[in-house]
C-alpha positions in Angstrom: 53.9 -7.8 6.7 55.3 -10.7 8.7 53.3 -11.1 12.5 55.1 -11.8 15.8 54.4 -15.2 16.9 53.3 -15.1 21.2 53.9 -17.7 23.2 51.2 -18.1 25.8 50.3 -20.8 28.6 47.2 -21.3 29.7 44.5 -23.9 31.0 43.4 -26.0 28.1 39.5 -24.9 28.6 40.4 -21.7 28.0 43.2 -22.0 25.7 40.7 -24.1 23.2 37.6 -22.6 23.9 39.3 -19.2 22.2 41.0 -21.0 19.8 37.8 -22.3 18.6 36.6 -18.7 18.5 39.4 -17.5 16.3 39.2 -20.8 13.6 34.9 -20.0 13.6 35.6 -16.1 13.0 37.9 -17.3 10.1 41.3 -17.1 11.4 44.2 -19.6 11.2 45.7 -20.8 14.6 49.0 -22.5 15.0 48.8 -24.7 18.5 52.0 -26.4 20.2 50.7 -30.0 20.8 50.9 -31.7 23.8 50.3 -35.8 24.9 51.1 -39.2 23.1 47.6 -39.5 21.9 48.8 -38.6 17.8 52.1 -40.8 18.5 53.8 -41.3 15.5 52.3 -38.2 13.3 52.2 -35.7 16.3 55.0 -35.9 19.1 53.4 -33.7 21.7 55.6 -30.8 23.3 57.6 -30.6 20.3 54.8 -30.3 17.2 52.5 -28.0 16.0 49.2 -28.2 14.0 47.8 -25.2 11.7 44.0 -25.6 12.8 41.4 -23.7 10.2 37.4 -24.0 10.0 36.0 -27.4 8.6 34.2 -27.1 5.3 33.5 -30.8 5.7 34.3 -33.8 7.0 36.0 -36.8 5.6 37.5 -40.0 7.3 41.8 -39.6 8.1 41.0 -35.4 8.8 43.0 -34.7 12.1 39.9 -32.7 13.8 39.7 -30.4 17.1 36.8 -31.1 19.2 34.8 -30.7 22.5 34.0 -33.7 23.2 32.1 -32.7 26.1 32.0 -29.4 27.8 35.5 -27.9 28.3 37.3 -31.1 27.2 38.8 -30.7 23.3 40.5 -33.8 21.3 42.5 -33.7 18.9 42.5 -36.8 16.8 42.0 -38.2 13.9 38.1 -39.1 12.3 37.6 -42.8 11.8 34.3 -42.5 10.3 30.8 -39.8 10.2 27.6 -40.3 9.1 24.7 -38.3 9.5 25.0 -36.2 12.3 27.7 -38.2 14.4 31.7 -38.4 14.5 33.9 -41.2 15.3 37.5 -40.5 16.6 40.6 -41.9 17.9 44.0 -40.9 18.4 46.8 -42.4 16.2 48.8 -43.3 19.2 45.6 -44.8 21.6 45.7 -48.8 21.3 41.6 -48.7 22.1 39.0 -45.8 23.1 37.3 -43.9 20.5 35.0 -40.2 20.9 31.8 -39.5 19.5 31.1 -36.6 18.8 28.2 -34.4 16.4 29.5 -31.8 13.8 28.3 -29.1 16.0 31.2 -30.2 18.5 34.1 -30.2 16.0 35.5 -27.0 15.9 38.6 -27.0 13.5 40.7 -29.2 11.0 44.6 -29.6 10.9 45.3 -28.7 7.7 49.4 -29.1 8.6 51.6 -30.5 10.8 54.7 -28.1 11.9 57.5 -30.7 12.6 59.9 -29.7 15.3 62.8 -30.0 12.4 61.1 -27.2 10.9 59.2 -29.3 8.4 55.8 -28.6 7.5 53.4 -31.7 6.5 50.3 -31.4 4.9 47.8 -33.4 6.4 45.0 -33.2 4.2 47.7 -34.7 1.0 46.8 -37.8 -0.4 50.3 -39.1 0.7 49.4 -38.2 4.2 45.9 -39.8 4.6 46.9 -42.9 2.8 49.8 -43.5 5.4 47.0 -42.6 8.0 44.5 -45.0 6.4 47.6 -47.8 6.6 48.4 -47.1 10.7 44.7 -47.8 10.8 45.2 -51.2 9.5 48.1 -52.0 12.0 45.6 -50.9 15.0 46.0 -54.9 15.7 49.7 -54.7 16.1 50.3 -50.9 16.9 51.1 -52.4 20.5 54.2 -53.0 19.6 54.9 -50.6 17.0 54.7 -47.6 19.2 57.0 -49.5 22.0 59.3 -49.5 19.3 58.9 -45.8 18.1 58.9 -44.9 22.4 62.6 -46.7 22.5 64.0 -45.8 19.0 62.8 -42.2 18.5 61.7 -40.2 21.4 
């Protein structure tokens, strides 16, 4: 049985605080993205992300969370221990969230390319070209003014 995909628009708080319901009652949620913040793995307003319920948390996962009350992330995990979270969007140059595990509330398990492409983000391919962009954090300046001019 194939389901009808919806298309709805709503505030952010509510759109995420319900998609956080569905991904904790088990479901898997396709979300459009939107914002530079994932620049170059997620162009927002024209990629999506499958979102599912975290089992556990490694460094490179693309997570969902409220960082504080009402306001979600999604970006990628730089590092955990314990009890505490470390993100950062791909595309930010500086700025990082912290976060507890309470407050992540999904993993991207794909990317859904606007070419119709669907990327596994949790492939070993995938998190070792993450783990590389993290390198270049020093000169990512310049390689996202490139990727703004050349392909978007």
């Amino acid at each position: 049985m194939e389901l009808a995909m919806q298309k709805v628009v709503m505030p952010n708080k509510l759109l995420l605080a319900e998609v956080s319901r569905l991904v904790s009652e088990g479901e898997s949620v396709v979300l459009m993205t939107k914002g530079y913040s994932m620049l170059p793995f997620i162009v927002g307003g024209k990629d999506s992300v499958r979102l599912e319920k975290v089992d556990e948390l490694f460094p490179g996962q693309i997570l969902l969370a409220e960082v504080t009350p009402g306001h979600y992330v999604l970006h990628r995990l730089i590092s955990v221990k314990e009890d505490e979270a470390v993100l950062m969007g791909d595309g930010n140059l500086k700025g990082c969230e912290v976060c507890t595990r309470s407050q992540v509330k999904a993993v991207a398990v794909s990317i859904l390319k606007a070419n119709g492409k669907e990327v596994d983000c949790l492939s070993a391919r995938h998190l070792r070209r993450a783990a590389l962009w993290r390198r270049l954090l020093p000169v990512r300046r310049w390689l996202l003014a490139f990727y703004h001019r050349c392909c978007l």
